[in-house]
N, C-alpha and C positions, 0 to 999 in steps of 0.2 A: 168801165169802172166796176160793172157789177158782176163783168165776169171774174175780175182779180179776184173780187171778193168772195166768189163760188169757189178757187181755186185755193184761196188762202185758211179754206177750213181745215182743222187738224180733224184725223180718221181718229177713232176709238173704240178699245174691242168691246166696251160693254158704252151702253147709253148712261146718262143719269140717271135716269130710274131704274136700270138692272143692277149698277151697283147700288142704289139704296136697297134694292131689294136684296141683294146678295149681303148685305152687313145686317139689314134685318132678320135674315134667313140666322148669319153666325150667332149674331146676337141671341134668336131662340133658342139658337142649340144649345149656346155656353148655361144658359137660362134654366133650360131642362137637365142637365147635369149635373147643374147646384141642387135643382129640387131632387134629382136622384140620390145624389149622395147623401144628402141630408133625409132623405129617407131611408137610405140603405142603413145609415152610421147613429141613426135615431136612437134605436137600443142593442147596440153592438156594448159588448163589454169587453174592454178593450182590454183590461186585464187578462184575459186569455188569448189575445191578438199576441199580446208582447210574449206572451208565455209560451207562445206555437213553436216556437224556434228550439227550445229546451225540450218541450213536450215530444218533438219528432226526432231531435237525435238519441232521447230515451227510448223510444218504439225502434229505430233504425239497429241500438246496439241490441236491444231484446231479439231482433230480425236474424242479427249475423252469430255465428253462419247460419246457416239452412240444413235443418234436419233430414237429409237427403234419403235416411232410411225412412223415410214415409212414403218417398217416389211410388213404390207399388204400390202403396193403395189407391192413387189416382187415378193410374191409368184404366179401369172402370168407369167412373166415370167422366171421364174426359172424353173417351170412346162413346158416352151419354151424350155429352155436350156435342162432339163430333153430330151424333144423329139425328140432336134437334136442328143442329141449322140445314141439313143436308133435304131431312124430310120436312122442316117446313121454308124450306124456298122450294122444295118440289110441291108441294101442295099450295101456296101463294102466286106461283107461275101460273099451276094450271086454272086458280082461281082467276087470275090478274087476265091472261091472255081475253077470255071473252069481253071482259068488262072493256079493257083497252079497243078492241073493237066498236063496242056500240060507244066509246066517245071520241073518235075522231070524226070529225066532220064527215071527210072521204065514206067513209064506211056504216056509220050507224044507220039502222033500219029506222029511229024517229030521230030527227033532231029535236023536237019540244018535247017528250017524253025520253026516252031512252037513256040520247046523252045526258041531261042534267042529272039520271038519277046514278049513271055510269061515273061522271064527274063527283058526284057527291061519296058514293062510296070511295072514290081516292082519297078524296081528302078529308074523310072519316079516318082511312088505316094510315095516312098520313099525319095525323093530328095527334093520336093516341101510343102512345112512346110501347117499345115492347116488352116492361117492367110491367106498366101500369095492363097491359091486355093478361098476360101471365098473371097476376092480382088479381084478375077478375074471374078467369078459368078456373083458377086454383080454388075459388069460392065455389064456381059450379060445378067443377065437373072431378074436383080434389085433385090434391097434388099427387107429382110424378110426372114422368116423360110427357104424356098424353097433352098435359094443360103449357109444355113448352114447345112443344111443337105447334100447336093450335094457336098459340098467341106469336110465335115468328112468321109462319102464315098470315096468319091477318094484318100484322104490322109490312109484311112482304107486298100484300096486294095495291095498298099507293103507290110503292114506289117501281114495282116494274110496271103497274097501269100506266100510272105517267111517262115515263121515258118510251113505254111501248106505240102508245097512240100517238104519241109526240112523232115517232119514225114513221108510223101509219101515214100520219097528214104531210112528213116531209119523201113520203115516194113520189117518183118520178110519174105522172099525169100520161106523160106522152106514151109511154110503155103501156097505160092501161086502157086508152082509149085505141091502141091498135090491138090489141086481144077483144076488144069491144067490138071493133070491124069486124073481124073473121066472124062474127056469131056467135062467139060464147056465150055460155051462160053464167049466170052472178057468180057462181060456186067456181067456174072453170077464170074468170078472171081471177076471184079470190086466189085460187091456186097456184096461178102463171102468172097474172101479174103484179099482184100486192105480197106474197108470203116469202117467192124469193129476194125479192129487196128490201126487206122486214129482217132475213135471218139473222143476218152477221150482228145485226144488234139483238137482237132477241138473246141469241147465246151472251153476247157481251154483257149486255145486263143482269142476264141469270147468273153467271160468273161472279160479278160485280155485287150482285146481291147474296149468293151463297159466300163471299169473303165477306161481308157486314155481318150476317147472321152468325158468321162463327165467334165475333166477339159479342155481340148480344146475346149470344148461348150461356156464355159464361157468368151471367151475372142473374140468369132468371132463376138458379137456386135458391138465392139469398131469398126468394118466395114462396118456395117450395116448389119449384118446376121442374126440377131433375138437372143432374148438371153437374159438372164441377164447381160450382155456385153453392152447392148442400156442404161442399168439405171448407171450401172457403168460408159458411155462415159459421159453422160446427166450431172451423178453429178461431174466430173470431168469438165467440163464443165463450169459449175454454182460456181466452189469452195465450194461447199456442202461437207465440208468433214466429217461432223457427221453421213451424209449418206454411203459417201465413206465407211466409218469402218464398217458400216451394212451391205452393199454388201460384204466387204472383208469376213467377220466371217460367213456371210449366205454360201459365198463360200467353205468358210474353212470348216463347219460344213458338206456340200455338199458330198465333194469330201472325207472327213473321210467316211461317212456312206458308199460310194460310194464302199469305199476300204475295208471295211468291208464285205458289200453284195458279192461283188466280190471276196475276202480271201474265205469267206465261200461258197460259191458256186463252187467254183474251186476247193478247199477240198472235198465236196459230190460228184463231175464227177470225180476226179481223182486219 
């Protein structure tokens, strides 16, 4: 009898208490939603909500067409904008690359010192947006090329540290412990064992990160960081919006070829 009774329990994917738990879980969600929105909508004037609709097909006809006799004066600085991303994902790389060393586990020289403070500068340049490091430059060191390159650098150095050390600690062990046999030394493993299986990403990331930079180039003029970003501020400025549309589509056109160059380059290293 008391085996029937073993055999006649029905299986279920969740217990009692994970589904209470699981309606509890939605229930907070729905919960924090209302409180969001009702913070979001607290002093929203909704009179310009409804008014967005007319407001932007007014801007759209001001837009059309596009004053295409202005194209030349761009491409200056667009060939600007071109330079900040190029030179500061080159200068962010070569900042990135040591830091991404002392924090993978594999490779740092301390793990209680080193890495945490290797870690911490990631996710400093990962934290701070590269509007807001340009805003800051721009205060120190006055605007122009200089303070947009410097703030794409520094916003570049979390994100290739991370994906770099992250490839660092996913090499292959077994390849380094037989370069570790022969007798090598730290620097000759470095070399042989860790750098060639590091590369294909390494390039892939810099790739991947000089395509990001080239649209965050674009908007660090609006700061005064050099750029196509100064013509875009100038003509926002002046209510030029037949320019406006020139800068937008010069952009647009930009940041496609950008992602192109970049698809295909990333495909040949890897």
């Amino acid at each position: 009898m008391s085996d029937l009774s073993h055999y006649s329990q029905v299986w279920t994917y969740r217990s009692p208490r994970g589904r209470l738990l699981l309606w509890g879980g939605w229930l907070a969600l729905v919960a924090l939603f209302v409180f969001c929105w009702q913070l979001m909508t607290e002093n929203t004037i909704w009179f310009f909500v409804t008014d967005a609709p007319s407001q932007a097909a007014d801007i759209g006809s001001r837009m059309w067409p596009p004053r295409w006799s202005y194209l030349p004066e761009l491409w200056g600085p667009l060939w600007d904008t071109i330079n900040i991303a190029t030179l500061g994902t080159l200068g962010g790389v070569v900042m990135a690359v040591p830091v991404a060393f002392c924090a993978a586990r594999n490779t740092t020289p301390s793990v209680l010192v080193l890495r945490p403070v290797a870690l911490f500068i990631i996710v400093a340049s990962r934290s701070i947006n590269s509007l807001i490091w340009a805003l800051l430059l721009v205060a120190i060191i006055g605007p122009g090329l200089l303070a947009g390159i410097v703030a794409i650098a520094l916003r570049s150095i979390g994100f290739v540290g991370k994906l770099l050390y992250e490839a660092i600690e996913e090499t292959d062990a077994t390849q380094i412990e037989a370069i570790e046999a022969t007798g090598a030394s730290a620097a000759q493993v470095l070399n042989y064992g860790i750098v060639p299986q590091i590369m294909p990403a390494f390039w892939g990331i810099t790739v991947f990160r000089w395509d990001i930079n080239i649209r965050e180039s674009t908007i660090l003029g609006l700061v005064g960081a050099g750029g196509i970003g100064l013509k875009l501020q100038a003509s926002l400025n002046t209510l030029a919006w037949s320019q406006v549309s020139v800068i937008l589509l010069l952009i647009l056109a930009t940041v496609v070829l950008s992602e192109w160059v970049s698809a295909k380059v990333r495909h040949a290293l890897i």
